[in-house]
C-alpha positions in Angstrom: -8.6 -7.3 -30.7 -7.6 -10.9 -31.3 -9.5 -13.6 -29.7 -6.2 -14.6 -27.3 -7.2 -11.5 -25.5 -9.8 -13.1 -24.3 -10.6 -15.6 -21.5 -12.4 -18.5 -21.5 -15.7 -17.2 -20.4 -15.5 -14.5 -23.1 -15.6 -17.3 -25.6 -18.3 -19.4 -24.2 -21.0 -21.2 -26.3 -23.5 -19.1 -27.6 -26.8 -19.1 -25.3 -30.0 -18.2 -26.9 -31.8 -15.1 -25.6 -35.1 -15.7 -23.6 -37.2 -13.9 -21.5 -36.2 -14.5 -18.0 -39.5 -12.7 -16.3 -39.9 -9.4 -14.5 -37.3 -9.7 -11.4 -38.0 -10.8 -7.7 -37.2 -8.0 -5.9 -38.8 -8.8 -2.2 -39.6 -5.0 -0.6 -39.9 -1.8 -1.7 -37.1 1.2 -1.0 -39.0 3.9 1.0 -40.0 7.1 -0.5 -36.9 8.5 1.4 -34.4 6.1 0.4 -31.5 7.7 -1.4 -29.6 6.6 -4.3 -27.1 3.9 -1.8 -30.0 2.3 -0.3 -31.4 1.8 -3.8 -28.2 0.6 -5.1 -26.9 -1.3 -2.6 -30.1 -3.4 -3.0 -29.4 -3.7 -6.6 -25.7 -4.5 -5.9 -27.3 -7.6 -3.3 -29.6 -8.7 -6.1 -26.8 -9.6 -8.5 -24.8 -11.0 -6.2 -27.3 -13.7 -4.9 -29.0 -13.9 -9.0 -28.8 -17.3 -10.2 -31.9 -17.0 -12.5 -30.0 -17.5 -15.7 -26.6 -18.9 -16.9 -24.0 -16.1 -16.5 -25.6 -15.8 -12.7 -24.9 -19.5 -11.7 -21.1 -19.8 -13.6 -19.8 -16.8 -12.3 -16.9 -16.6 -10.2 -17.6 -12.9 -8.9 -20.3 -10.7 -9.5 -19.7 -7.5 -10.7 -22.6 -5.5 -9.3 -20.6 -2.1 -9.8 -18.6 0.6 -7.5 -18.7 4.3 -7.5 -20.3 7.3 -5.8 -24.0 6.5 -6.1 -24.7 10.1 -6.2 -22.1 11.2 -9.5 -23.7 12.9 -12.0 -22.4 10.4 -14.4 -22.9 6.7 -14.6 -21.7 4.0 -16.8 -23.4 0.8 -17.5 -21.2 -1.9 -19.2 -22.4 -5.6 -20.6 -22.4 -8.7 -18.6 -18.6 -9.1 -17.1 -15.7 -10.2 -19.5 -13.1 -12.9 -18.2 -11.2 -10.3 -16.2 -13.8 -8.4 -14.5 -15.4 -11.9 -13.5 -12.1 -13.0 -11.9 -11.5 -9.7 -9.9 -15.1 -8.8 -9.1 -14.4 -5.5 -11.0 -15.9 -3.7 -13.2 -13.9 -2.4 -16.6 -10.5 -3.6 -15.8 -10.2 -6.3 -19.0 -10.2 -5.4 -22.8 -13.5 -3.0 -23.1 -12.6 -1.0 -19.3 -9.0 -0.3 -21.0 -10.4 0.9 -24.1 -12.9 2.6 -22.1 -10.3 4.5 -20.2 -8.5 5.5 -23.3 -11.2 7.1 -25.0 -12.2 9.2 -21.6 -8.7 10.5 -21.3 
């Protein structure tokens, strides 16, 4: 892929990894909760996560959709360009090769 494929947070200046700490999470799910309470919390988590820079020059987070009970499960990098302008995730460069290579 050529770099015009990309937006402009794809291309962003390089920040060094660091440790970041274990994450505030305030509560505990019950013993009963099921898979949507547990990811539902997780989906509120990211969107209100300004701990490091992608979290506070987001437009959207991308938290994820899907059934929270399907036997499969893909987790993708930090949101591309696309996916941070439709609060998606998978629809920019990587989600269309994605879909390719399932079909």
């Amino acid at each position: 892929m050529s770099s015009s494929e990309y937006g402009p947070s794809d291309l962003g200046a390089y920040v060094e990894p660091r440790a970041y700490g274990e994450p505030r999470i305030e509560g505990q799910a019950s013993a009963g909760a099921g898979p949507m309470n547990t990811l539902e919390r997780v989906a509120q988590l990211v969107r209100t996560c300004t701990d490091c820079p992608l979290g506070r020059g987001r437009t959207n987070a991308v938290p994820g959709e899907g059934n929270p009970q399907a036997e499969v499960m893909f987790i993708g990098e930090g949101p591309g360009y696309q996916e941070n302008r439709q609060g998606r995730p998978f629809v920019g460069p990587a989600g269309k090769l994605l879909e390719g290579l399932l079909a």
